[in-house]
N, C-alpha and C positions, 0 to 999 in steps of 0.2 A: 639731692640733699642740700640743705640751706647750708650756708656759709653763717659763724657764730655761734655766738649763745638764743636759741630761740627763750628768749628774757619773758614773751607770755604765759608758753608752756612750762617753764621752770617753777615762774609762780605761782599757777595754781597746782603744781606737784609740791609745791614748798606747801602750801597753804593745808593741803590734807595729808601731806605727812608730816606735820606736825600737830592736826586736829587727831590726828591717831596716839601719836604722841603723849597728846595730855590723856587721851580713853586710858593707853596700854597703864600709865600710875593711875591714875584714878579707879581701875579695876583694884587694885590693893583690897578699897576698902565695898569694891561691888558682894554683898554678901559675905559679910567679912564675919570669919568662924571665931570660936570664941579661944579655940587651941589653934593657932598656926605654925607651932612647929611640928608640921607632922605631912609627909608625903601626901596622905589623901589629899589635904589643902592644898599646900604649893603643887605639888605636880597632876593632882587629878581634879582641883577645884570643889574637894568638897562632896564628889561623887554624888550633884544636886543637880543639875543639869536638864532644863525638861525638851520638847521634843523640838519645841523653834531653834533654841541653844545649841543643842546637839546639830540640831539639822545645818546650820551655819558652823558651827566646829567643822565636821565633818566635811562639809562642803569647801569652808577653807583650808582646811586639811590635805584634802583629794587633788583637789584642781587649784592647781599651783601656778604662780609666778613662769615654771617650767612648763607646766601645759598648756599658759595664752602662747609663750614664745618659741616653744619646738615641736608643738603639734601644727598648729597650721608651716611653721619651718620645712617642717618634714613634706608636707606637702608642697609647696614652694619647691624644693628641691628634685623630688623625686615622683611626685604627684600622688595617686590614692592607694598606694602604698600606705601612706602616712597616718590613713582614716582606721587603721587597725587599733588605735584608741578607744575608736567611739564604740564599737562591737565588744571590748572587754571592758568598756564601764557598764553596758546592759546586761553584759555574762555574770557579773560580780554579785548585783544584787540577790539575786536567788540563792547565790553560793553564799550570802552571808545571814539570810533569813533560815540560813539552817544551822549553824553553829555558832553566831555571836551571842544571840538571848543565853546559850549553854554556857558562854564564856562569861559571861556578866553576870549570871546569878552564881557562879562557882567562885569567882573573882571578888563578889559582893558577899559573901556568904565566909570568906575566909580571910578577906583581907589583902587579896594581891594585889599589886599594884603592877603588874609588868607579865608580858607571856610566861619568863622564866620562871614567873613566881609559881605558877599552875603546874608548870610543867616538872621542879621541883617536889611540888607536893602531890601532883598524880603521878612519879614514877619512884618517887624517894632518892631523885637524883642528882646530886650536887654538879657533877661532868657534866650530863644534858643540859642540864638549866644553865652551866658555863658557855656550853657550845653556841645557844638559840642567844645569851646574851650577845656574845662576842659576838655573832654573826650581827643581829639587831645592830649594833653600836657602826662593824663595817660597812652594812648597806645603807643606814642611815648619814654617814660622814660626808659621800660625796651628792647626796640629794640637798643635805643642807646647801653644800656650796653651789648648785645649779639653780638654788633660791638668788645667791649672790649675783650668779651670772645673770641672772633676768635685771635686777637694779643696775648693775654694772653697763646690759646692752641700752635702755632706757635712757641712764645719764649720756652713753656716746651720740646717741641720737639727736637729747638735747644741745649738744653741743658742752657739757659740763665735764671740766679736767682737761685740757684741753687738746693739742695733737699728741701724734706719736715722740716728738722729739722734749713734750716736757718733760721735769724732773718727776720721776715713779711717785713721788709723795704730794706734789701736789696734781697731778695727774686722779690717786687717787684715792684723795681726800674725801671727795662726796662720797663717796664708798664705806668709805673706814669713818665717818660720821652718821651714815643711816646703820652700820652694825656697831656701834656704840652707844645708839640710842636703841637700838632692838631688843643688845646685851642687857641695858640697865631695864629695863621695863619689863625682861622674861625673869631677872633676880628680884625686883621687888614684886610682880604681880604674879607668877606663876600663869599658868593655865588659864586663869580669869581673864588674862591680857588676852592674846588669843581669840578668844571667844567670845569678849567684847568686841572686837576691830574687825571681826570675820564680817559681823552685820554690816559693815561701813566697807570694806573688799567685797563679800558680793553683790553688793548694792550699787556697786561701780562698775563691777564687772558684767552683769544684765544690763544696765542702762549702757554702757561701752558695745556691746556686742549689738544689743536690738539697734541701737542707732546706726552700726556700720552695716549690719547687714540688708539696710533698706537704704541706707543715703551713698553709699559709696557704690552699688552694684547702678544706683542711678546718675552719679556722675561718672559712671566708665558706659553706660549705654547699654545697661541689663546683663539676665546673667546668659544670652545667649552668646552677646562679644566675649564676655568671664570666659566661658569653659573657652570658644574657637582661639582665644589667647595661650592659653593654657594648654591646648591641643599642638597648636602650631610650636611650640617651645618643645614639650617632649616627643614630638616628633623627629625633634635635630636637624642639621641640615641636610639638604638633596643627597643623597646616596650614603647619608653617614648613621652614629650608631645613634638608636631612639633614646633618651634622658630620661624618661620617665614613661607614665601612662595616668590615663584618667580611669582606668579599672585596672584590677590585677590581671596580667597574663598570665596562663595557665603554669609558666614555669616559678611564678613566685605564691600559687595557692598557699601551698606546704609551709612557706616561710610566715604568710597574713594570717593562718589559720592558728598556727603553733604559737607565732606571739601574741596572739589576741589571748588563745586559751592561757597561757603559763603567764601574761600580766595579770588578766584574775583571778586566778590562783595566788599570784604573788601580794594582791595590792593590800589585803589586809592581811597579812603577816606581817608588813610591818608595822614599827613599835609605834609613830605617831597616829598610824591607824587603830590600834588597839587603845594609846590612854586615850584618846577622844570619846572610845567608845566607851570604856569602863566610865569615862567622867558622868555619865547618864544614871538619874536616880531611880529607872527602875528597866527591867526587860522589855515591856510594852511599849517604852521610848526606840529603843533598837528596831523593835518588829517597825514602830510606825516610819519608821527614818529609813529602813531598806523600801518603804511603797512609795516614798518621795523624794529618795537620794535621784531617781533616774532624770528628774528635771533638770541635773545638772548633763546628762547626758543630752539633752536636746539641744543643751546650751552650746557641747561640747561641740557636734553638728554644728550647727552653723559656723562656733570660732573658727572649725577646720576649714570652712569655705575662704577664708582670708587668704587663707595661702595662693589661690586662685587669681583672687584679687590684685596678690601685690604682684602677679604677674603680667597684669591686663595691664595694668596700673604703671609700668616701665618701669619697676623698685627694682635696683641696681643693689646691691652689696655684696663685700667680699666676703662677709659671711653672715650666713643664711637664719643665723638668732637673730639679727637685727633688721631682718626681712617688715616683719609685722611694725614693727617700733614705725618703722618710716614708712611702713604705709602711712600711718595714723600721721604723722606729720606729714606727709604730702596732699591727703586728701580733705584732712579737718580744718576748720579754725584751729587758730593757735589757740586758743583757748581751750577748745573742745580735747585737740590732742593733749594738752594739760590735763585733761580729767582720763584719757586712757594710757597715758605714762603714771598716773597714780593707783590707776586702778593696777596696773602690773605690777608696779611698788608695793603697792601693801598688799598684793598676791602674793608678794615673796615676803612678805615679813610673819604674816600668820603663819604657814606652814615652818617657817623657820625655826621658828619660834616653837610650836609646839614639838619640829622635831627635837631640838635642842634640848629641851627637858623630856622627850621618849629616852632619850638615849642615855642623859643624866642618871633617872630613873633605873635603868638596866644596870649601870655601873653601880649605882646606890645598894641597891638593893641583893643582886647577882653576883657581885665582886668584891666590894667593899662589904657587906656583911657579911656575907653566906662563908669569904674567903681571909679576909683579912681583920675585920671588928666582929665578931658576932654579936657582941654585947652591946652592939650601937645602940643610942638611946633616939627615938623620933626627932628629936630635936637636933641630934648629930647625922642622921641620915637625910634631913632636909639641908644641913647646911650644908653637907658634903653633894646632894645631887643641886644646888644651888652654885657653887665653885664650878663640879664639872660643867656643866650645863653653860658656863663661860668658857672651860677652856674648849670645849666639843666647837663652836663658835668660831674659835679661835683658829681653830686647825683646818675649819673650814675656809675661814678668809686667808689664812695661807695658801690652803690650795689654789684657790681664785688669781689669788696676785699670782702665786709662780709658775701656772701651768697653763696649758694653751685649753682654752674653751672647749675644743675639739675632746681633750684629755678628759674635761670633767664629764661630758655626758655619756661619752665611753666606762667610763668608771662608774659610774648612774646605772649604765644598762647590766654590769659587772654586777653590780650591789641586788639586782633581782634577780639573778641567776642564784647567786649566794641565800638571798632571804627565800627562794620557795621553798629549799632543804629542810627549813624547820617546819613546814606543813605539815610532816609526818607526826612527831611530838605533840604538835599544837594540835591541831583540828580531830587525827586519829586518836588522841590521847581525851578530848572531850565526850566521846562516842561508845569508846573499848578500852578496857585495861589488859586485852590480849597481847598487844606488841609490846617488847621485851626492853627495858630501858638500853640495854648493851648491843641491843640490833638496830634498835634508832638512831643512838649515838652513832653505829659502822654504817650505817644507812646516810647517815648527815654527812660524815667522813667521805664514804666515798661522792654522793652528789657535789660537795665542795670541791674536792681533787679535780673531779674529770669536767664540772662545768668552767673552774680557772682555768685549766689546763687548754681546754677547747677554747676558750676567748683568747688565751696566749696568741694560740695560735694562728687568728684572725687578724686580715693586715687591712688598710686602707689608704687610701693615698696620702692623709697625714700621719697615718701610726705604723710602724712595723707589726708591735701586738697590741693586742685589745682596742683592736678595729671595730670592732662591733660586736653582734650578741647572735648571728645564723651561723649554721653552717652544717655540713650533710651529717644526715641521721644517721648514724651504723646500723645498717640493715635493711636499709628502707632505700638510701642512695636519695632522697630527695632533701632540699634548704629547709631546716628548719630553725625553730628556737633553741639555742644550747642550755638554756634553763629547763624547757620543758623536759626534753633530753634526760639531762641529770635528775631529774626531780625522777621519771621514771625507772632509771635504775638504783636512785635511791630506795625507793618503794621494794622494787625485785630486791634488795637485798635485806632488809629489815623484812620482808614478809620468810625470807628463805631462813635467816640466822633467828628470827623467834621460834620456828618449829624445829629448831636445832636447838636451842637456849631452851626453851619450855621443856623439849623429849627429855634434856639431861638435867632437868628441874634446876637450873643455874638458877640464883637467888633475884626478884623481881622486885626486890626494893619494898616499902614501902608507901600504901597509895592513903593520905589522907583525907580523901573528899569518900561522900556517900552519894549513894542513887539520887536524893533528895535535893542534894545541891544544887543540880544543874539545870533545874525546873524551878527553883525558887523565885518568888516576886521580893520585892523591898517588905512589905507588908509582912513576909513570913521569917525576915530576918534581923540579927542581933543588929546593932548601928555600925556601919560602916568601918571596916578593920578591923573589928571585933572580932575575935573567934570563938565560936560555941566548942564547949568541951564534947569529944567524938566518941564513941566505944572503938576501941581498940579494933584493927583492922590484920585481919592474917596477911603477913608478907606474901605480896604477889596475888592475892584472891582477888577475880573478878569483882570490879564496878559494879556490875548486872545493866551495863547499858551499854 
C-alpha cells in the first residue's frame, strides 16, 4: 500500500465526480415536464424513458458500487464460491421477461408508482400493501449504506481522511461531502439524475474492467500464474484446513445453487428495481432490455476474475472490500487508478440514489397516503417523498459511520431474505387473483419470522448473529440459502390458508385491475397516472389470468 495521499488518483476522481455533479443538476431541466409536482416526474422521470435509458438505469441500478467491490471480495476471500452472482444475474432475465411487461402495463394503465401500489389494488389490500412496503423500505436501508461503503473503501485506499487515530469528523469528511452532494442532486433532479450519470458509470466501468482484465493478467504473467496463485492460497498450509477453492466442493453445491436461485428471485423485488422499470415508456422497452440486460453479466465474469488477481498480485488487507480498490492502485498508473476509483464512486452514487427515492416513493405513497393524508394532493406527496428520500440517506450514512462494515453486508444479505417474501403478492398477484389477500399477508408473516429468526442464528467470526444468510434446510439436512428456505414455506402456507379462506368464502377484497390491463402497450392507454373509469368488479372474482 502507498504511504499518503495518492494526490494523482485523487484528482482525476475529483475531476469526474464533480463532472457528475453538474450532469446529476443539470438533469432538473433534462426533459423537463410541464407539471413537476407530481411522483411520475420526480420519482419515475416522466415514465418516458426509451430502451438505451432504461438499459443504463437499469444497469446502474443492478451492478452496484457493491458489486465491483464484494463480488470479486468474495472471491478473494473464499474463491468460486463467490461467482454465484454471475449464474443468478443469467437466471434473472428470463424470470423477468415473464412478468415485468405485466407489471408495467398494469402499473401504466393505473397509475402506480411503487409494487404496493399494484398490490393494493389487485387484492383491495391496505395491510399487504403495508407489509411489501415496510419490507421494501427494510431491505432497501442497508443496501443504500453498502453504496456508502464502496465510496468509504475508495477514499481509504486513496489515502483521503486520514489514519485511524484522526478525529471521526475530519476523517470522515470526504464521505459526508460526496453524500451531500448526492442528497442535493436526488431532491432537485429526481430520477433524471440517476439516469443521466448511469451513461458516464457504465462507461467507466467497461473501459475499467476491459483494460484490467488484459493489462493486469499481463503484468502478473497470464492467467495460468492467476489461478496457480490463487490455488496455492486456498489450499492453506501443509497439513492444515483448505481456505477456499477454485470450484465448489460437493459439500457447498446446496449452498451455490440455493443462493444463485433465491438472489434471482430476489433481485427484482426490490423497489429500485421496479421504479427503474416502470420509469420505461412502454412494455416493448422492458422486453428489449431483458435480451441485453445479460451484457452486464459478461461484464460481471470477468470483474469476478479480479479477485484472482489481487491474489497473484500479493494485495494485503485487513479487509477484504478494499481487496480490489488496491489492486487498482498497485498495478495502474496513478492516473489510470484515478479513473477506476471513479468509476466505483459513481457506482455507488447512481444506485443510491435511485434507491433513495424507491423507498421514498413506498413511504409516499404506502404510508403516508394510504395511512396517514389520504387527501394528499401530487404536489404534497412529491414533496414529502423528496424529504424522505433525504432522511432514508440519512440513516444510511449513520449506519456507515457507526457500524462495522462486516455489520453492513450482513444486513444486505438480511434485507434479501426479507424482500423475496413479497414475491408471492407481487408476481402471483400479476398472473391469478386466486391467492387470498389474508394468506399472503400469513404467508409474508411467516417467511419473515423464520428467515430473521434463522439468520439470528447464524454466527461468524465477527458477529454472534446475523453472520450470514446459509444454513441447514429442515428436511433436507443440507447448507442452503435461508431466503430461499423461507420464501418456500411462505408459498406452503398461503397456498394451504387460500383453500381454507376460499372453502369458508372469507371476503377477498377487492381487485381493481382487468384482463386488459396487464397486456396493454403505451399506445393503448390513458397518459400516465391517469386512471380510466372501470366497471365495477365482484369482490374476490377471478382476474381471468
Amino acid at each position: 500500500m502507498k504511504d499518503g495521499v495518492n494526490g494523482v488518483a485523487l484528482g482525476v476522481f475529483i475531476f469526474f465526480f464533480l463532472a457528475v455533479t453538474v450532469i446529476g443538476f443539470m438533469a432538473a431541466r433534462w426533459r423537463k415536464a410541464e407539471n413537476e409536482a407530481s411522483l411520475d416526474e420526480w420519482g419515475l422521470g416522466g415514465r418516458s424513458f426509451g430502451t438505451w435509458v432504461t438499459w443504463f438505469l437499469l444497469g446502474g441500478d443492478l451492478y452496484t458500487a457493491y458489486t465491483f467491490v464484494a463480488v470479486p471480495a468474495a472471491i478473494y476471500a473464499a474463491g468460486a464460491a463467490g461467482f454465484f452472482a454471475v449464474p443468478y444475474t443469467i437466471l434473472v432475465y428470463p424470470l423477468i421477461f415473464t412478468f415485468l411487461p405485466r407489471l408495467w402495463s398494469v402499473s401504466h394503465k393505473h397509475g402506480y408508482v411503487t409494487t404496493s401500489d399494484f398490490v393494493r389494488g389487485r387484492f383491495g389490500s391496505k395491510g399487504l400493501s403495508l407489509a411489501v412496503a415496510v419490507t421494501g423500505i427494510l431491505a432497501t436501508m442497508p443496501y443504500i449504506a453498502l453504496q456508502l461503503v464502496g465510496i468509504q473503501a475508495v477514499l481509504d485506499v486513496m489515502g483521503v481522511g486520514g489514519g485511524e487515530n484522526t478525529h471521526w469528523f475530519i476523517k470522515d469528511l470526504p464521505l459526508l461531502i460526496a453524500f451531500a452532494v448526492l442528497a442535493a442532486y436526488t431532491y432537485s433532479s429526481g430520477l433524471r439524475a440517476p439516469a443521466l450519470i448511469a451513461f458516464v458509470k457504465d462507461g467507466l466501468i467497461y473501459l475499467v474492467i476491459a483494460v484490467a482484465i488484459i493489462y493486469i493478467p499481463i503484468k502478473l504473467g497470464g492467467f495460468d500464474n492467476i489461478f496457480a496463485a490463487a490455488q496455492e492460497k486456498f489450499a492453506g498450509p501443509p497439513g492444515g484446513k483448505p481456505t477456499g477453492a477454485l470450484a465448489p466442493g460437493v459439500n457447498g453445491q446446496w449452498g451455490y445453487a440455493t443462493l444463485a436461485l433465491g438472489s434471482a428471485l430476489a433481485l427484482f423485488m426490490y423497489p429500485h428495481s421496479i421504479t427503474a422499470t416502470l420509469s420505461s415508456r412502454s412494455r416493448n422497452v422492458i422486453r428489449r432490455n431483458t435480451t441485453i440486460l445479460p451484457l452486464y453479466s459478461l461484464m460481471l465474469g470477468l470483474l469476478a476474475l479480479l479477485g484472482f488477481m489481487a491474489i497473484a498480485a500479493g494485495v494485503k488487507v485487513d479487509n477484504n472490500q478494499l481487496a480490489i480498490p488496491q489492486l487498482f492502485e498497485n498495478m495502474f498508473p496513478d492516473w489510470f487508478a484515478g479513473v477506476a476509483f471513479a468509476a466505483i464512486g459513481i457506482g455507488a452514487l447512481v444506485p443510491a440514489a435511485i434507491m433513495s427515492i424507491a423507498a421514498a416513493n413506498l413511504f409516499t405513497r404506502n404510508i403516508y397516503k394510504d395511512f396517514l393524508k389520504p387527501d394528499a394532493t401530487p404536489a404534497q406527496e412529491t414533496r414529502v417523498s423528496k424529504l424522505v428520500s433525504l432522511l432514508v440517506k440519512v440513516g444510511a450514512l449513520a449506519f456507515v459511520l457507526t457500524m462495522d462494515k462486516t455489520v453492513a453486508i450482513n444486513f444486505q444479505l438480511l434485507g434479501g431474505i426479507w424482500i423475496l417474501q413479497t414475491m408471492p403478492a407481487l408476481v402471483g398477484g400479476l398472473f391469478t387473483r386466486w391467492f387470498h389477500r389474508w394468506a399472503l399477508l400469513a404467508g409474508w408473516a411467516v417467511g419473515m419470522v423464520y428467515g430473521t429468526a434463522a439468520a439470528y442464528g447464524v454466527a461468524s467470526p465477527t458477529q454472534a448473529h446475523f453472520g450470514g444468510s446459509s444454513k441447514e434446510i429442515p428436511g433436507i439436512g443440507e447448507i442452503g440459502y435461508i431466503g430461499l428456505t423461507a420464501f418456500v414455506l411462505n408459498v406452503v402456507v398461503t397456498l394451504v390458508l387460500t383453500l381454507v379462506l376460499n372453502a369458508v368464502k372469507a371476503p377477498a377484497g377487492t381487485d381493481e385491475t382487468s384482463p386488459g390491463d396487464y397486456t396493454a402497450d403505451a399506445d393503448d392507454l390513458a397518459a400516465p397516472g391517469v386512471k380510466k373509469e372501470l366497471p365495477p368488479v365482484t369482490a374476490g372474482a377471478p382476474g381471468g389470468h
